[in-house]
LUMKE-19981 format. One record per residue: x, y, z of N, C-alpha, C, O in turn; residue in one letter. Coordinates in pm, whole numbers, padded with zeros to 5 digits, always signed. Layout:
N
XYZXYZXYZXYZA ...
***
This chain:
102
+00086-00116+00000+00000+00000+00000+00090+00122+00000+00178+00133+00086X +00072+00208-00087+00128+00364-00074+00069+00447-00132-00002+00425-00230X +00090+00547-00084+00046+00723-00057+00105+00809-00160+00209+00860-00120X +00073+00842-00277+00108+00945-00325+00081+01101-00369-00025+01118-00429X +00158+01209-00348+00083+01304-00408+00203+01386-00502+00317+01413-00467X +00133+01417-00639+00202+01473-00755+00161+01640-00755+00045+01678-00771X +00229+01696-00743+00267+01838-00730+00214+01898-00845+00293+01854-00929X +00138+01966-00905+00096+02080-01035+00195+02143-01065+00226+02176-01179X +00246+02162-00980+00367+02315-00964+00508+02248-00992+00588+02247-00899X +00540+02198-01097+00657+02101-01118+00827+02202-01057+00931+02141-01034X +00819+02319-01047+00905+02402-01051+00903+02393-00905+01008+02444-00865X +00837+02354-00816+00877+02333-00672+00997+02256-00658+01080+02311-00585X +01040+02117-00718+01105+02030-00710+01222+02015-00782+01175+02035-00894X +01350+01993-00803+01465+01997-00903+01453+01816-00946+01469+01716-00876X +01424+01830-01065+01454+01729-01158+01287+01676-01142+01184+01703-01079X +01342+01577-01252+01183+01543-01340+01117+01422-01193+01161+01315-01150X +01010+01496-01157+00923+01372-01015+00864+01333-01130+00906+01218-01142X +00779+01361-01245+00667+01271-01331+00759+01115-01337+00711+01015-01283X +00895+01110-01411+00968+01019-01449+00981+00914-01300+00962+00792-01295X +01016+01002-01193+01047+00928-01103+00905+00849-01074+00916+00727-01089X +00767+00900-01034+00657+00840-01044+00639+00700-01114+00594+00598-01062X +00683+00718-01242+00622+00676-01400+00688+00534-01349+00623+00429-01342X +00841+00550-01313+00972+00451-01248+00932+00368-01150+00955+00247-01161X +00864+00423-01034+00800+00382-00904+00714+00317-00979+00750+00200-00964X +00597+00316-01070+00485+00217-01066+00544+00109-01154+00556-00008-01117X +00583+00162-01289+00619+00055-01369+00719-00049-01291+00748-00156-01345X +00776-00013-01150+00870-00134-01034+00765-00217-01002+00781-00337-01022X +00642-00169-00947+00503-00196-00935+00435-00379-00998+00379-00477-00948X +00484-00339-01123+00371-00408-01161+00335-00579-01143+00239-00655-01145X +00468-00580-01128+00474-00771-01104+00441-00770-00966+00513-00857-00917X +00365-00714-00870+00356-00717-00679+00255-00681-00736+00227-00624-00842X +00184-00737-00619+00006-00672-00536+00062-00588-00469+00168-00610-00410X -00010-00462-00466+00018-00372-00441-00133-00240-00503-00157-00235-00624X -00190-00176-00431-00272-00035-00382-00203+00081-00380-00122+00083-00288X -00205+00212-00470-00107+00275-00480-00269+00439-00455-00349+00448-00548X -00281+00510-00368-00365+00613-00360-00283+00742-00354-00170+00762-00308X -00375+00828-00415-00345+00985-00398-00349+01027-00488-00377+00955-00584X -00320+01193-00511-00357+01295-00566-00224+01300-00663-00109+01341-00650X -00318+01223-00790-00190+01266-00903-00174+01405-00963-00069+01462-00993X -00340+01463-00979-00300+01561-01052-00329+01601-01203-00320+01712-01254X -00373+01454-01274-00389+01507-01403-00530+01465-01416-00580+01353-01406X -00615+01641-01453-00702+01667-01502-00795+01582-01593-00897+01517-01569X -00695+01614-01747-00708+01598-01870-00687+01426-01896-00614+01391-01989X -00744+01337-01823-00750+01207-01887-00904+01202-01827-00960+01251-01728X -00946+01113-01941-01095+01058-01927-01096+00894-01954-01107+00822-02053X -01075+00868-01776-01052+00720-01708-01163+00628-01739-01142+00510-01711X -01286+00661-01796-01348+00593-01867-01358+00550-01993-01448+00475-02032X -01268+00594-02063-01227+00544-02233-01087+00542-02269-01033+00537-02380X -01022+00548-02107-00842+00556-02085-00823+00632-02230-00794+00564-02329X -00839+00771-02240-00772+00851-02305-00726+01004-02259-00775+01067-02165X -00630+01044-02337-00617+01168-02274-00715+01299-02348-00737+01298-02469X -00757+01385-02275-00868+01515-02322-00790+01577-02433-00680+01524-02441X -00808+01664-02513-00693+01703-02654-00602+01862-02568-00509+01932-02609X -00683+01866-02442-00584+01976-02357-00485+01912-02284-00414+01973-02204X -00477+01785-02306-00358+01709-02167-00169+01770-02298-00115+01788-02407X -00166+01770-02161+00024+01777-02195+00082+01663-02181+00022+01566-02135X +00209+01658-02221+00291+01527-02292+00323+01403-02155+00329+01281-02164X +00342+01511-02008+00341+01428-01908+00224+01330-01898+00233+01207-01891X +00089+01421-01899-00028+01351-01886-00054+01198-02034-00130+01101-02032X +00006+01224-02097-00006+01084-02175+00109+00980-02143+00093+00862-02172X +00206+01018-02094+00342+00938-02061+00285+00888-01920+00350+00793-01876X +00202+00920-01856+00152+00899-01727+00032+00753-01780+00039+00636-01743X -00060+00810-01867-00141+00742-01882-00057+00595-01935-00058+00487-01875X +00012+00626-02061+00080+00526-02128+00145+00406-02018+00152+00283-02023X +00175+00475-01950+00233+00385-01803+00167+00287-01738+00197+00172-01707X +00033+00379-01719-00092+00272-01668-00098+00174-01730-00077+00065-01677X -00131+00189-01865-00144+00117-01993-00096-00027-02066-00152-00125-02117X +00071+00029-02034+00167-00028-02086+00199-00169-01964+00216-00285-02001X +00200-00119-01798+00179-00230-01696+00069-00301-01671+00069-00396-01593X -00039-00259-01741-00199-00330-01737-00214-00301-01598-00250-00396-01529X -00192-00180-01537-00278-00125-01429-00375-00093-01413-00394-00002-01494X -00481-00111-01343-00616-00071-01284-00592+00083-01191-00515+00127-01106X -00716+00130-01272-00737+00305-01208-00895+00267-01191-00974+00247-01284X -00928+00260-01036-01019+00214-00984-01164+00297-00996-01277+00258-01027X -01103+00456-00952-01171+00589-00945-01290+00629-01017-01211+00698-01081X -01382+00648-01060-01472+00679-01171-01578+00735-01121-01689+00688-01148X -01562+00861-01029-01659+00955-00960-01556+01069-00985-01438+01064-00949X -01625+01192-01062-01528+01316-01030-01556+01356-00920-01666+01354-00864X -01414+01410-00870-01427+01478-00688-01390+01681-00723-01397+01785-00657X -01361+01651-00827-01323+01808-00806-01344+01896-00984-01268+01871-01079X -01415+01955-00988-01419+02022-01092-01465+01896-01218-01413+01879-01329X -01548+01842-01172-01518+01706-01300-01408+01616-01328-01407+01509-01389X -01333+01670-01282-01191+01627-01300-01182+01471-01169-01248+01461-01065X -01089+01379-01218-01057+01235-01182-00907+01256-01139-00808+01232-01208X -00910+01313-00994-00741+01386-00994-00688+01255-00848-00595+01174-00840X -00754+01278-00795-00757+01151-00659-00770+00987-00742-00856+00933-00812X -00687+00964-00711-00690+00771-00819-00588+00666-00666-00499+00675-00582X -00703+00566-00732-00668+00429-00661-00588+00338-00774-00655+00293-00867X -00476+00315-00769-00446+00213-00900-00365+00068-00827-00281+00058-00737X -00428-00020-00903-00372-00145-00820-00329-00253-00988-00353-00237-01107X -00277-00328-00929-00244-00453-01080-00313-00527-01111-00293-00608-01203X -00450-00514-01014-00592-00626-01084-00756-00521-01022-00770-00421-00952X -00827-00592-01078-00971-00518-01064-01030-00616-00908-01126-00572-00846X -00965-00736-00864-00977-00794-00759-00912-00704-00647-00988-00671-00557X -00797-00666-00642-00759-00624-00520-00813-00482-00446-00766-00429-00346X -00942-00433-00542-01014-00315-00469-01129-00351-00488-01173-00371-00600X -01220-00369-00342-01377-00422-00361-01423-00267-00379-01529-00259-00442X -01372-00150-00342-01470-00071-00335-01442+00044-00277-01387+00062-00168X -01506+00163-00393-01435+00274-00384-01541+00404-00342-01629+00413-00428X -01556+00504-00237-01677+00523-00269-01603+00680-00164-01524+00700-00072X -01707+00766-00270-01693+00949-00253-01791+00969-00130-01914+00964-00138X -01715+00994-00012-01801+01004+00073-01801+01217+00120-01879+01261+00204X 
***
């Protein structure tokens, strides 16, 4: 189980965190493993796993990641502005009974 949260403000931090993220899950994928928190990107629409035509190059290298490890993004209630920014991602659709916007 781990806790993440991805920064908007990339200029807070020296050197690329998206990559380091992208690094951390794709280590991920062969373990069970629950990964929560506030990624941050807006511009994907987690119901047809694509990115919106406003996402930036991180936001598809992010998605592609999901993609590419056959990760599960559990989430499918917007919590903020419409937007799907809070995500549960795990390596099967078994290891989360249940996700719910309270």
């Amino acid at each position: 189980m781990g806790i993440c949260y991805r920064t908007p403000n990339a200029k807070i931090f020296e050197g690329n965190t998206d990559v380091l993220h992208r690094n951390m899950i794709s280590e991920m994928k062969d373990k069970r493993f629950v990964l929560i928190g506030d990624f941050n990107f807006p511009n994907i629409d987690w119901q047809i796993m694509q990115c919106l035509p406003t996402a930036n190059k991180e936001t598809q290298l992010f998605l592609n990641c999901i993609e590419d490890n056959f990760l599960v993004q559990h989430v499918n209630v917007p919590m903020r502005q419409n937007s799907i920014l809070d995500l549960v991602i795990s390596e099967s659709l078994e290891s989360v009974d249940e996700v719910k916007n309270i």
